[in-house]
Biopython code that builds the backbone (N, CA, C, O; Angstrom):
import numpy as np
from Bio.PDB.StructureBuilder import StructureBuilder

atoms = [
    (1, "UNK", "N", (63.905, -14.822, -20.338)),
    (1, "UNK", "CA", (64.435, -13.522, -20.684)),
    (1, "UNK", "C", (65.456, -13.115, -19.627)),
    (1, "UNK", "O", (65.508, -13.612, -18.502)),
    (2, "UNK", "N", (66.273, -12.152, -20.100)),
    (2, "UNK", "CA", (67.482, -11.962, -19.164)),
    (2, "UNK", "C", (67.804, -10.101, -19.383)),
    (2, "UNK", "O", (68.021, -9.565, -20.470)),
    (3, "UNK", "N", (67.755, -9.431, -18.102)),
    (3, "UNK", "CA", (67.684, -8.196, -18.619)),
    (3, "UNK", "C", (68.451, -7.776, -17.668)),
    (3, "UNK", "O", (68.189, -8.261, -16.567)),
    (4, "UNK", "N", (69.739, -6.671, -17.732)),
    (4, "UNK", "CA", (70.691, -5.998, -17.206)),
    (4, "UNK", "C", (70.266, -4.266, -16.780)),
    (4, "UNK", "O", (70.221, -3.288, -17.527)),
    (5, "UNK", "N", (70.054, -4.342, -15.629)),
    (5, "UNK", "CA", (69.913, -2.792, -15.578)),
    (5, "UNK", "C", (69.810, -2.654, -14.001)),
    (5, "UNK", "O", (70.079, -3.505, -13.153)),
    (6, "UNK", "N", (69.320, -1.276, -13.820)),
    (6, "UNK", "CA", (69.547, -0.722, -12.683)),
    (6, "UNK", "C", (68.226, -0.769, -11.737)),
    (6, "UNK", "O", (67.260, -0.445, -12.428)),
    (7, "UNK", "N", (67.927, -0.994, -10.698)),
    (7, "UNK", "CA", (66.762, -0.683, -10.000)),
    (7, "UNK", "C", (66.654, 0.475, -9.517)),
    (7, "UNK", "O", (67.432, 0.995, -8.718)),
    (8, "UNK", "N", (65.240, 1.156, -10.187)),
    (8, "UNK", "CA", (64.745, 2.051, -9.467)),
    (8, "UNK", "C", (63.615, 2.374, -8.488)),
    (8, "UNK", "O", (63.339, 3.541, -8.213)),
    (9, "UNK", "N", (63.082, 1.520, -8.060)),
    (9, "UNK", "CA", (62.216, 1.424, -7.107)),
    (9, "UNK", "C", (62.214, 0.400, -6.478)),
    (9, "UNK", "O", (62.249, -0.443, -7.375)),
    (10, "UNK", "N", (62.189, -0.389, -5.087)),
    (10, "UNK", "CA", (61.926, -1.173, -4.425)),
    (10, "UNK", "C", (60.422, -1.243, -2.998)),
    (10, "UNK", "O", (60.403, -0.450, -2.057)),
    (11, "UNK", "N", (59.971, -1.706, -3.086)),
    (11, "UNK", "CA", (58.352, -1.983, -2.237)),
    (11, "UNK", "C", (57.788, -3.218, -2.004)),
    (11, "UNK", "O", (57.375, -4.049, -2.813)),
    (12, "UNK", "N", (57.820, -3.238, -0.838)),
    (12, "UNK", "CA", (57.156, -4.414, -0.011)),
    (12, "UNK", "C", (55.652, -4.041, 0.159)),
    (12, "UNK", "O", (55.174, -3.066, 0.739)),
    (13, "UNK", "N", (54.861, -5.333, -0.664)),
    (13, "UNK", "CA", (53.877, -5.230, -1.057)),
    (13, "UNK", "C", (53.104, -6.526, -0.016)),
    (13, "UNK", "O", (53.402, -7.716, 0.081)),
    (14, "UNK", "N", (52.286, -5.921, 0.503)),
    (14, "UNK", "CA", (51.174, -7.216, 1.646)),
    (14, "UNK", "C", (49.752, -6.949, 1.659)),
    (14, "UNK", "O", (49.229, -5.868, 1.388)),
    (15, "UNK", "N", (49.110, -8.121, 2.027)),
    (15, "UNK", "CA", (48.030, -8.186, 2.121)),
    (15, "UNK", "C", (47.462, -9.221, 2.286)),
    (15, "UNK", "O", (48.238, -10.163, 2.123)),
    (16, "UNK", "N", (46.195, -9.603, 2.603)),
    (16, "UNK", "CA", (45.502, -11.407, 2.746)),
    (16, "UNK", "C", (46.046, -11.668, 1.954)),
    (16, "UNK", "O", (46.830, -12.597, 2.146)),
    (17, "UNK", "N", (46.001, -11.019, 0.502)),
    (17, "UNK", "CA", (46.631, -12.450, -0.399)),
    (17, "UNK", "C", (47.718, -12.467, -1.559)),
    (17, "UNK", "O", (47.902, -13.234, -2.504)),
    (18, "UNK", "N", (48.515, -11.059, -1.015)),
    (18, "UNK", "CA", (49.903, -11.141, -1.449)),
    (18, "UNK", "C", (50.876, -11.036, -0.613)),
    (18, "UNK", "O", (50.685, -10.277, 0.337)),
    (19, "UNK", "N", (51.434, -11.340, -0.653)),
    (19, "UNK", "CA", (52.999, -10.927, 0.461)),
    (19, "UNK", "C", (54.310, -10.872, -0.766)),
    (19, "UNK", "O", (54.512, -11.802, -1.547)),
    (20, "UNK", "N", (55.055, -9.696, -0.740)),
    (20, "UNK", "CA", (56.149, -10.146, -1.486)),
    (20, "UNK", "C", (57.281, -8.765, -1.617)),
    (20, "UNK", "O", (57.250, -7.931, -0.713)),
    (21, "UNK", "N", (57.814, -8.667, -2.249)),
    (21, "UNK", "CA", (59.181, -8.021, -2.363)),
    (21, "UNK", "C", (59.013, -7.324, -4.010)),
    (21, "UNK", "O", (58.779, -8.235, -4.805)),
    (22, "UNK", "N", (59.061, -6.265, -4.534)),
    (22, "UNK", "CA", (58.863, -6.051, -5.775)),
    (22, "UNK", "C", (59.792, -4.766, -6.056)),
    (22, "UNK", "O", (60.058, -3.882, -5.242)),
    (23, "UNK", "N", (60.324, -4.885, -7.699)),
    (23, "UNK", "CA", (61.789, -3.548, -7.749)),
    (23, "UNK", "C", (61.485, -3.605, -8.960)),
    (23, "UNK", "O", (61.322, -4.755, -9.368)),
    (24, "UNK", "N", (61.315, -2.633, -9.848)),
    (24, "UNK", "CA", (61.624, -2.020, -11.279)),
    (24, "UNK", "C", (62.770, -2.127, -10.980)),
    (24, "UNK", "O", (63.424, -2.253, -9.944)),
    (25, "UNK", "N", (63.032, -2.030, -12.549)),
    (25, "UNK", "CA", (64.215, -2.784, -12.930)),
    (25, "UNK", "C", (64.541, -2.073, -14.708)),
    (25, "UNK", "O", (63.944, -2.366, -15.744)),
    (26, "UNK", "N", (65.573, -1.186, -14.531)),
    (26, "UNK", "CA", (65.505, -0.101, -16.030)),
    (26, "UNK", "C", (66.355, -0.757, -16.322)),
    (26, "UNK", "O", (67.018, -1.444, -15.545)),
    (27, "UNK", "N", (66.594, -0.607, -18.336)),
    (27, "UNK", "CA", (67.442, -1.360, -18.689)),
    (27, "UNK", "C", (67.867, 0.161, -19.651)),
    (27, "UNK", "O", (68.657, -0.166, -20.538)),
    (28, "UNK", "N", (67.549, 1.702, -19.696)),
    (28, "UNK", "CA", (67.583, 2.333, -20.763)),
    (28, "UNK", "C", (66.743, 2.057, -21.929)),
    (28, "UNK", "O", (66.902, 2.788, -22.906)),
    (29, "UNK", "N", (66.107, 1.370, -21.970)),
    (29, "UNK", "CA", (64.631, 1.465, -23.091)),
    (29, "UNK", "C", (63.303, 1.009, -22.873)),
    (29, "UNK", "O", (62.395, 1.106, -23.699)),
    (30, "UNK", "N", (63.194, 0.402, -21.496)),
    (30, "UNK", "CA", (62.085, 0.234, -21.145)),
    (30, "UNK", "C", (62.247, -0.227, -19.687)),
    (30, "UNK", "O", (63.408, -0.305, -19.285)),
    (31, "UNK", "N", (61.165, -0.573, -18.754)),
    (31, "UNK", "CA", (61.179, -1.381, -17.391)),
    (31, "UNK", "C", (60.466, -2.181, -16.877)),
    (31, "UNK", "O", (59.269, -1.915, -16.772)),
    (32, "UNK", "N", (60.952, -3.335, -16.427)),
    (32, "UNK", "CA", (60.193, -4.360, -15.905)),
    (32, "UNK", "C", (59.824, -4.819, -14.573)),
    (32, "UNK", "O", (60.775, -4.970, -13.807)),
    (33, "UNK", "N", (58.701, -5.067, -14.135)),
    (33, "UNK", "CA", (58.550, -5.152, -12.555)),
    (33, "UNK", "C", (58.960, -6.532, -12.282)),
    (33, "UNK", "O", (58.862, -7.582, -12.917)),
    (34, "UNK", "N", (59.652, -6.075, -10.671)),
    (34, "UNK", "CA", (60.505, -7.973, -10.827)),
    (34, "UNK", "C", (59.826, -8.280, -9.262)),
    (34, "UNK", "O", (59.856, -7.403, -8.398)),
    (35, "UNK", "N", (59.128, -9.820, -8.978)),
    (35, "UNK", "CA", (58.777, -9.308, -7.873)),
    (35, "UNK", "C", (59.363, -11.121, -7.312)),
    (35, "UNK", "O", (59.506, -12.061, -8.094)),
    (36, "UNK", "N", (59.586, -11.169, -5.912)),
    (36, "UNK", "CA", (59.670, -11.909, -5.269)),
    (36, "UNK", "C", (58.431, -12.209, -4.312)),
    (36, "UNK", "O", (57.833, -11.329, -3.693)),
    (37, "UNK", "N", (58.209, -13.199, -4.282)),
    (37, "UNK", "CA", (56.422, -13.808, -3.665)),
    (37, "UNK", "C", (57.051, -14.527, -2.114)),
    (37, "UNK", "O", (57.970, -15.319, -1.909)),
    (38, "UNK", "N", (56.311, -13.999, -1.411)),
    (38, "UNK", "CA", (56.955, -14.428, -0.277)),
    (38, "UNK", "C", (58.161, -14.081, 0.502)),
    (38, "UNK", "O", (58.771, -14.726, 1.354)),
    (39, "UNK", "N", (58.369, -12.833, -0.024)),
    (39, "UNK", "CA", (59.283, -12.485, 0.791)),
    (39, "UNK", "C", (59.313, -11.114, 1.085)),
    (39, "UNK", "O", (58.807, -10.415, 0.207)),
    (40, "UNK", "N", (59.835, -10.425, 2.231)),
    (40, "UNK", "CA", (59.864, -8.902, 3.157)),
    (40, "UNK", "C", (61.392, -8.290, 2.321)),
    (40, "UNK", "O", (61.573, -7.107, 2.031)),
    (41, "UNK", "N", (62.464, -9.530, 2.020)),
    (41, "UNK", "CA", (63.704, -8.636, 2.158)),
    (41, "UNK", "C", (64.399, -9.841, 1.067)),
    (41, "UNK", "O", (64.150, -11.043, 1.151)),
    (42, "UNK", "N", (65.265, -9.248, 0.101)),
    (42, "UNK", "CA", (65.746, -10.220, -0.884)),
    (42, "UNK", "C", (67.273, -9.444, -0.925)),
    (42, "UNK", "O", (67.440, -8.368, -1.498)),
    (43, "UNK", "N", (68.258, -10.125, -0.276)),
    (43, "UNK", "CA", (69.978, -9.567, -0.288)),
    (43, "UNK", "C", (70.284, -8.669, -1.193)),
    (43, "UNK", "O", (70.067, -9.058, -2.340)),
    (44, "UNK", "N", (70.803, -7.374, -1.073)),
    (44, "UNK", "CA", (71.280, -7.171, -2.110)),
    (44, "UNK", "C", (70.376, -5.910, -2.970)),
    (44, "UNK", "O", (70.894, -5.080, -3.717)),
    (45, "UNK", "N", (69.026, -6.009, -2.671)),
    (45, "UNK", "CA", (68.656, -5.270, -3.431)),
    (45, "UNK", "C", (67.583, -4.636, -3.162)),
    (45, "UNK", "O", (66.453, -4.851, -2.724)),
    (46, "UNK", "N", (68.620, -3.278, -3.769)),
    (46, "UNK", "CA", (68.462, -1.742, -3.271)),
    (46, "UNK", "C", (68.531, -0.725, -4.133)),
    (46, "UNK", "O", (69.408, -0.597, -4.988)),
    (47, "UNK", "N", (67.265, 0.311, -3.861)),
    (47, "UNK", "CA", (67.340, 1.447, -5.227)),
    (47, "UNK", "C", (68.895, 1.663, -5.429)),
    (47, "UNK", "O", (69.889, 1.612, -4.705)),
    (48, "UNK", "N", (68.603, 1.954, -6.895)),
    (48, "UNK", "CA", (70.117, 2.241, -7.448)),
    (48, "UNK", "C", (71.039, 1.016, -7.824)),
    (48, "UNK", "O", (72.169, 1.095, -8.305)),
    (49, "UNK", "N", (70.295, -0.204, -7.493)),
    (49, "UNK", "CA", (71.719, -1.225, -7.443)),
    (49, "UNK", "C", (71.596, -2.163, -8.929)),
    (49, "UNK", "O", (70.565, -2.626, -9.415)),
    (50, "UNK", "N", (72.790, -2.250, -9.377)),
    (50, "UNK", "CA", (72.987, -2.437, -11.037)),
    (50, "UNK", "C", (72.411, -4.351, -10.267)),
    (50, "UNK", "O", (72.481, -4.798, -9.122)),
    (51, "UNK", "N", (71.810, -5.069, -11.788)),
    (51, "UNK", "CA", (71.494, -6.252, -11.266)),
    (51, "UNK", "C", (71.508, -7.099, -12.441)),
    (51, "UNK", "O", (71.797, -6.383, -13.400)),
    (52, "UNK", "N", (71.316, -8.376, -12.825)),
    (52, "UNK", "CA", (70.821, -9.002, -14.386)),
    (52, "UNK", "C", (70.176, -10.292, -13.190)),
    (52, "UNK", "O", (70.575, -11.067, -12.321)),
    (53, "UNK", "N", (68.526, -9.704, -14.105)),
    (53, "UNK", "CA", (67.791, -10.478, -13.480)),
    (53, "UNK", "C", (67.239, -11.557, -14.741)),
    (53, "UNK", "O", (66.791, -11.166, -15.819)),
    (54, "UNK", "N", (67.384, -12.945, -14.342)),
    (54, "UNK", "CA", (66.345, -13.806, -15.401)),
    (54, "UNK", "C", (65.277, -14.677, -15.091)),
    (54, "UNK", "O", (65.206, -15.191, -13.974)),
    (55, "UNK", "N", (64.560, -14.861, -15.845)),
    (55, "UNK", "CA", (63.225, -15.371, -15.638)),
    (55, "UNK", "C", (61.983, -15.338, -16.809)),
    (55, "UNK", "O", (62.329, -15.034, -17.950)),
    (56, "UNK", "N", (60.808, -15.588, -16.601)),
    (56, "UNK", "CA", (59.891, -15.630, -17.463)),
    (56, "UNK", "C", (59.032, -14.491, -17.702)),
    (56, "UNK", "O", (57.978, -14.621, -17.078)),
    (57, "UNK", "N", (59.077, -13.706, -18.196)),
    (57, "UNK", "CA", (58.299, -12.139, -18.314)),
    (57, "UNK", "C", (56.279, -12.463, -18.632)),
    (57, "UNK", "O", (55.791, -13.216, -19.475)),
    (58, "UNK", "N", (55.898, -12.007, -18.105)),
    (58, "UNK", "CA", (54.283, -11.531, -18.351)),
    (58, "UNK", "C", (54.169, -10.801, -18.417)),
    (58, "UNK", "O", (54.983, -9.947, -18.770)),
    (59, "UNK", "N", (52.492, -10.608, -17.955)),
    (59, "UNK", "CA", (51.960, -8.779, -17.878)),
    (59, "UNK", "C", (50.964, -8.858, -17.312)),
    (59, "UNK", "O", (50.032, -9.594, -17.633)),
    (60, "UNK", "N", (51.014, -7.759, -15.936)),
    (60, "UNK", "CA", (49.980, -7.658, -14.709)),
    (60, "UNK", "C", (49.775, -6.287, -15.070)),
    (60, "UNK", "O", (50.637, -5.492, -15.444)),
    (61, "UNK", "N", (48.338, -6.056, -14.895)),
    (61, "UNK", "CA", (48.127, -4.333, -14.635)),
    (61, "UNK", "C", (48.723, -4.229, -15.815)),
    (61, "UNK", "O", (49.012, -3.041, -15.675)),
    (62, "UNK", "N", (49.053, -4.434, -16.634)),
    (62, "UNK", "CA", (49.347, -3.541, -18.339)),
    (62, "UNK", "C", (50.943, -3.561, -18.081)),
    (62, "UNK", "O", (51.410, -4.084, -19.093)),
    (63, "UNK", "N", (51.590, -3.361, -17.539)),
    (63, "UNK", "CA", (53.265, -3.691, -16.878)),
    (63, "UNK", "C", (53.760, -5.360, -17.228)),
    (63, "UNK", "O", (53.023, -6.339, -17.344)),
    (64, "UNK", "N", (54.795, -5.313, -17.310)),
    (64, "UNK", "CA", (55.913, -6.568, -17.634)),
    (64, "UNK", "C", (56.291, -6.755, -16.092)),
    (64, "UNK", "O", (56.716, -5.993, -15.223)),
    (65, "UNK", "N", (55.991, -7.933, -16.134)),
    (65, "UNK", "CA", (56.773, -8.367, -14.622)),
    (65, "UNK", "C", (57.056, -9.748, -14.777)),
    (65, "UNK", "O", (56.518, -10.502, -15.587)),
    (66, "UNK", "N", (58.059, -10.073, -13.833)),
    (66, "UNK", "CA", (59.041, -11.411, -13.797)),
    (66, "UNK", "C", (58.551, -11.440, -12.118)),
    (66, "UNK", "O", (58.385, -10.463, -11.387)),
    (67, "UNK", "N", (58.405, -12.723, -11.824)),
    (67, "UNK", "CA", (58.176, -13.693, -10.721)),
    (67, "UNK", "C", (58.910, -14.343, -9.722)),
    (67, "UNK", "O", (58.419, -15.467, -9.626)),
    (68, "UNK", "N", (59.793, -14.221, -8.964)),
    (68, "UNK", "CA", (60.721, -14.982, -8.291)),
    (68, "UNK", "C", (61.844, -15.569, -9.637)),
    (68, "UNK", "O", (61.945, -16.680, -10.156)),
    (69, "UNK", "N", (62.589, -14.254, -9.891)),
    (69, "UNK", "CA", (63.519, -14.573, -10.741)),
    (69, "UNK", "C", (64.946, -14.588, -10.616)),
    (69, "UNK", "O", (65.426, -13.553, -10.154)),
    (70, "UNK", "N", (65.834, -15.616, -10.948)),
    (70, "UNK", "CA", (67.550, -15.969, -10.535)),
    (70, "UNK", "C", (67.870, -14.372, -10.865)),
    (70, "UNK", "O", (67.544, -13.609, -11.775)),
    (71, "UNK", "N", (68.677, -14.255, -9.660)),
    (71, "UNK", "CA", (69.631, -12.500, -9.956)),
    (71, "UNK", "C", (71.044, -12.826, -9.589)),
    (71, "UNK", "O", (71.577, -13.698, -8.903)),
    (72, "UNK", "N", (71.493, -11.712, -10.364)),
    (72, "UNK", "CA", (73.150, -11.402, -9.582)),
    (72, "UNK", "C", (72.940, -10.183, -9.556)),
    (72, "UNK", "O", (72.104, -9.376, -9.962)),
    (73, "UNK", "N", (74.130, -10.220, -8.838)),
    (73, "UNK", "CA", (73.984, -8.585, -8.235)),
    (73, "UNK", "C", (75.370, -8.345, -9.142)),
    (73, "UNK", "O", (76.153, -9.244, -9.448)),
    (74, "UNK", "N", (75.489, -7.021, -9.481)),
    (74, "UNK", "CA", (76.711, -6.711, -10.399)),
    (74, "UNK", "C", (77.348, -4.868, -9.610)),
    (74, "UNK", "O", (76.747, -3.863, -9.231)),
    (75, "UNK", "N", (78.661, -5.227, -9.688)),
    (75, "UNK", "CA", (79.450, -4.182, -9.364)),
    (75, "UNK", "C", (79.283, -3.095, -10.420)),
    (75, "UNK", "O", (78.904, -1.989, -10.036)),
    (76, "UNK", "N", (79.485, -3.266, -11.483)),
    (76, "UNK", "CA", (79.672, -2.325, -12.153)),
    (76, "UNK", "C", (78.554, -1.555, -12.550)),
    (76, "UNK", "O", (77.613, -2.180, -12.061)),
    (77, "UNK", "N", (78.054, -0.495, -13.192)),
    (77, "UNK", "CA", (77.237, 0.258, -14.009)),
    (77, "UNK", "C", (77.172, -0.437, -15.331)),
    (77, "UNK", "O", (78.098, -0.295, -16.130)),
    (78, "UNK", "N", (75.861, -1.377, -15.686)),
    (78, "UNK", "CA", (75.159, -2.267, -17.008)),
    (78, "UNK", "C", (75.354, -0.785, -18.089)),
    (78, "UNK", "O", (75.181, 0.414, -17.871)),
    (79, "UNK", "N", (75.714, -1.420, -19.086)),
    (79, "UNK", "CA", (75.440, -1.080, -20.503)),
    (79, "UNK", "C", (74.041, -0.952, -20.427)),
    (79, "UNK", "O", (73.308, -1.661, -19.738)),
    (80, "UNK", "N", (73.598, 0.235, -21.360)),
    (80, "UNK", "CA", (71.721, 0.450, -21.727)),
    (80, "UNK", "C", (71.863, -0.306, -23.198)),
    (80, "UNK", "O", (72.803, -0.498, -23.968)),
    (81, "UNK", "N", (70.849, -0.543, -23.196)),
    (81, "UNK", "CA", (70.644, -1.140, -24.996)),
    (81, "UNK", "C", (71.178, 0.169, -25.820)),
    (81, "UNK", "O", (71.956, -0.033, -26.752)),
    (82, "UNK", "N", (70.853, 1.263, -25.561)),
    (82, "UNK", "CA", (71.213, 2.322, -26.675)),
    (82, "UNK", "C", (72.652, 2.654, -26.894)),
    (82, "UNK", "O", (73.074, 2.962, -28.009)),
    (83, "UNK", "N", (73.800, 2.559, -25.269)),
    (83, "UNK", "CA", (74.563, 2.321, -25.411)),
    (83, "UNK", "C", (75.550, 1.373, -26.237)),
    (83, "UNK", "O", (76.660, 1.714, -26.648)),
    (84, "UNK", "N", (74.881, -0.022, -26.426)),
    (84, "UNK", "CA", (75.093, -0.916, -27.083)),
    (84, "UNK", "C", (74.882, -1.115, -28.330)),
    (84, "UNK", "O", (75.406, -1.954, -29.064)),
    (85, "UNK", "N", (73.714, 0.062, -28.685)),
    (85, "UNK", "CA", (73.738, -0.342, -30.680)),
    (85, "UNK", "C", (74.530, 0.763, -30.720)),
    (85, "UNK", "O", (75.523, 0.205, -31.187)),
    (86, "UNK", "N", (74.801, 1.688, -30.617)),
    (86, "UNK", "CA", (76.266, 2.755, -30.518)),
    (86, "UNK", "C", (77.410, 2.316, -31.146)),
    (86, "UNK", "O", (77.985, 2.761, -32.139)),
    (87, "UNK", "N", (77.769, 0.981, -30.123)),
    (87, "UNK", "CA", (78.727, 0.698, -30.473)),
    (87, "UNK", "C", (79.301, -0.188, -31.466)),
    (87, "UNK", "O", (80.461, -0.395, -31.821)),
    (88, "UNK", "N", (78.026, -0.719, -31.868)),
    (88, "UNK", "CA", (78.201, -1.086, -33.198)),
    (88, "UNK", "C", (77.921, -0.705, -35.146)),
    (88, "UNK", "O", (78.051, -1.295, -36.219)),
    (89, "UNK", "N", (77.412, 0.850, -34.554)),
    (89, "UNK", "CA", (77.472, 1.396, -35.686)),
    (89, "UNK", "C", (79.136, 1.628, -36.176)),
    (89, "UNK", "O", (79.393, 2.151, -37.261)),
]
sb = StructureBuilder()
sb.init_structure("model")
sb.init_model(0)
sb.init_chain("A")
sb.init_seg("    ")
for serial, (resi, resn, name, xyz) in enumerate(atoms, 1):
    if name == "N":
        sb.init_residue(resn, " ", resi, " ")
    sb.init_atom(name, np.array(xyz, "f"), 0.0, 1.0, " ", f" {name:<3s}", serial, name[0])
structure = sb.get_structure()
C-alpha cells in the first residue's frame, strides 16, 4: 500500500522490548500509524511534514500501522482523497 499525506504526530516509543520511531500519517480520510523498529530518529520526519509512505499495512491495538516502510519526503502539500474525487466529478 502506498499512502500520501501529512504527519501529525511523531513519538519515540521504548522499552525491554520495543525500541522505535512511530508518526501518524493523515491522508484526509483516514490515518495510519507508521512505525520504524529500531530506531530514536528517522531524517526528515517531522509533525507537519507532507510524506508518501509504502509498505505492508496491518492492525495493532485496533489501528492500521505499516512497519519500517520506504518514504519520501515531499515538498509540496499531498492531495486528500476528497480533494481528488472532486476533481473528477
Amino acid at each position: 500500500m502506498t499512502l500520501t499525506g501529512r504527519v501529525r504526530t511523531v513519538l519515540t516509543c521504548g522499552g525491554e522490548d520495543f525500541l522505535g520511531l512511530t508518526a501518524e500519517v493523515f491522508d484526509g480520510t483516514g490515518a495510519v500509524e507508521v512505525c520504524w523498529l529500531g530506531r530514536r530518529i528517522v531524517p526528515g520526519i517531522d509533525t507537519g511534514r507532507c510524506l508518501r509512505v509504502t509498505g505492508r499495512v496491518g492492525v495493532r491495538h485496533g489501528h492500521k500501522i505499516m512497519f519500517n516502510p520506504r518514504y519520501e519526503l515531499l515538498d509540496e502539500q499531498p492531495r486528500t482523497a476528497v480533494e481528488e474525487s472532486r476533481d473528477r466529478v
